[in-house]
C-alpha positions as CSV (number, residue, x, y, z in Angstrom):
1,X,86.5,82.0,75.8
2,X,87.9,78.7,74.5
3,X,85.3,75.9,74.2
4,X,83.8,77.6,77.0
5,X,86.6,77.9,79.1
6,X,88.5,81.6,79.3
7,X,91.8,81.5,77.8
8,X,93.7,83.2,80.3
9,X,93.2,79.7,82.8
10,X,95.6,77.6,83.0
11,X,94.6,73.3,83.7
12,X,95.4,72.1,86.8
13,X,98.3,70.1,85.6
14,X,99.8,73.7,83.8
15,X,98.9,75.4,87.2
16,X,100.8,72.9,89.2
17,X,104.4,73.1,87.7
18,X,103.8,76.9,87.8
19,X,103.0,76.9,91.6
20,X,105.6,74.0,92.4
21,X,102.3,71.8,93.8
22,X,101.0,68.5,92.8
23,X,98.0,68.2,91.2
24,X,97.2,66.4,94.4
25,X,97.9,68.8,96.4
26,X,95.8,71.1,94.6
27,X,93.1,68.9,94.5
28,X,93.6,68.7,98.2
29,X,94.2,72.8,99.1
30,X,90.8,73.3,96.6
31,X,88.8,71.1,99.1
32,X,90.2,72.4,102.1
33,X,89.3,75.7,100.9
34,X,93.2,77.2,100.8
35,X,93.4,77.4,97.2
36,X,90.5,77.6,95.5
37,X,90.2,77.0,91.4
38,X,89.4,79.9,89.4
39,X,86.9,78.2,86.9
40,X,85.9,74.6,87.3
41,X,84.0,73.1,84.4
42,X,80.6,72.0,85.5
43,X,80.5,69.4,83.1
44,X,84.0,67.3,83.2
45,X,85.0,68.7,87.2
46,X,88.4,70.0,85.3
47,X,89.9,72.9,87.4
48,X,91.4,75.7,86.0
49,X,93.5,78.1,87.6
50,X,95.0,82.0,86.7
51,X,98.5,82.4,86.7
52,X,98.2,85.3,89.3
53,X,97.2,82.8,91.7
54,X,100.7,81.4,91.4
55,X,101.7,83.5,94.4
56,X,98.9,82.2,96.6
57,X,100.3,79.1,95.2
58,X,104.4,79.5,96.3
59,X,103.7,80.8,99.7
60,X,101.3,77.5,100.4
61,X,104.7,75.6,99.4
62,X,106.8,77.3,101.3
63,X,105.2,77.4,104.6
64,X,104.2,73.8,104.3
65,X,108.0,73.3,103.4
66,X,108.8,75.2,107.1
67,X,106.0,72.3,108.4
68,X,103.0,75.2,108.5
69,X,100.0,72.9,109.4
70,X,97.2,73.9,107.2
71,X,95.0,75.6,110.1
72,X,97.9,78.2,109.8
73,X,98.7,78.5,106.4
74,X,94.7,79.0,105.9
75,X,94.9,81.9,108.5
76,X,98.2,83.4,107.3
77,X,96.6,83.6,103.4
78,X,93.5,85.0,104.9
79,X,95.5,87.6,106.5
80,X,94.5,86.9,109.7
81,X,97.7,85.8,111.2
82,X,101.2,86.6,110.3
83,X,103.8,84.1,110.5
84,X,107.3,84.9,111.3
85,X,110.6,82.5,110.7
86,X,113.1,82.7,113.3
């Protein structure tokens, strides 16, 4: 840990040029409930992510890109939908 926070998460700005999001759209995906931040400190309500969720991350950007709505995307991550491109 590093002042409290693990050193293996990444800030939500460092998160969001790894996943191709904004940091609004994180913000956004985190309330939603699509993308959730690994660590958020209780004290300044900084988010901080893992770089493994960088997948989870891409895919969200890419089926938005093919105009996903978020209902979808949701079920697709959650693996209760599949979504083909035709």
């Amino acid at each position: 840990m590093l002042g409290g926070v693990d050193e293996d998460l990444l800030p939500i700005g460092q998160f969001a040029q790894l996943g191709r999001l904004s940091v609004k759209q994180l913000r956004h995906y985190d309330e939603l409930g699509l993308l959730r931040p690994a660590y958020v400190d209780a004290e300044t309500g900084y988010r901080y992510y893992r770089a493994s969720q960088a997948r989870e991350a891409l895919s969200i950007g890419l089926l938005r890109s093919l105009d996903v709505p978020l209902p979808v995307v949701g079920q697709v991550l959650s693996g209760a939908v599949s979504y083909t491109i035709s």
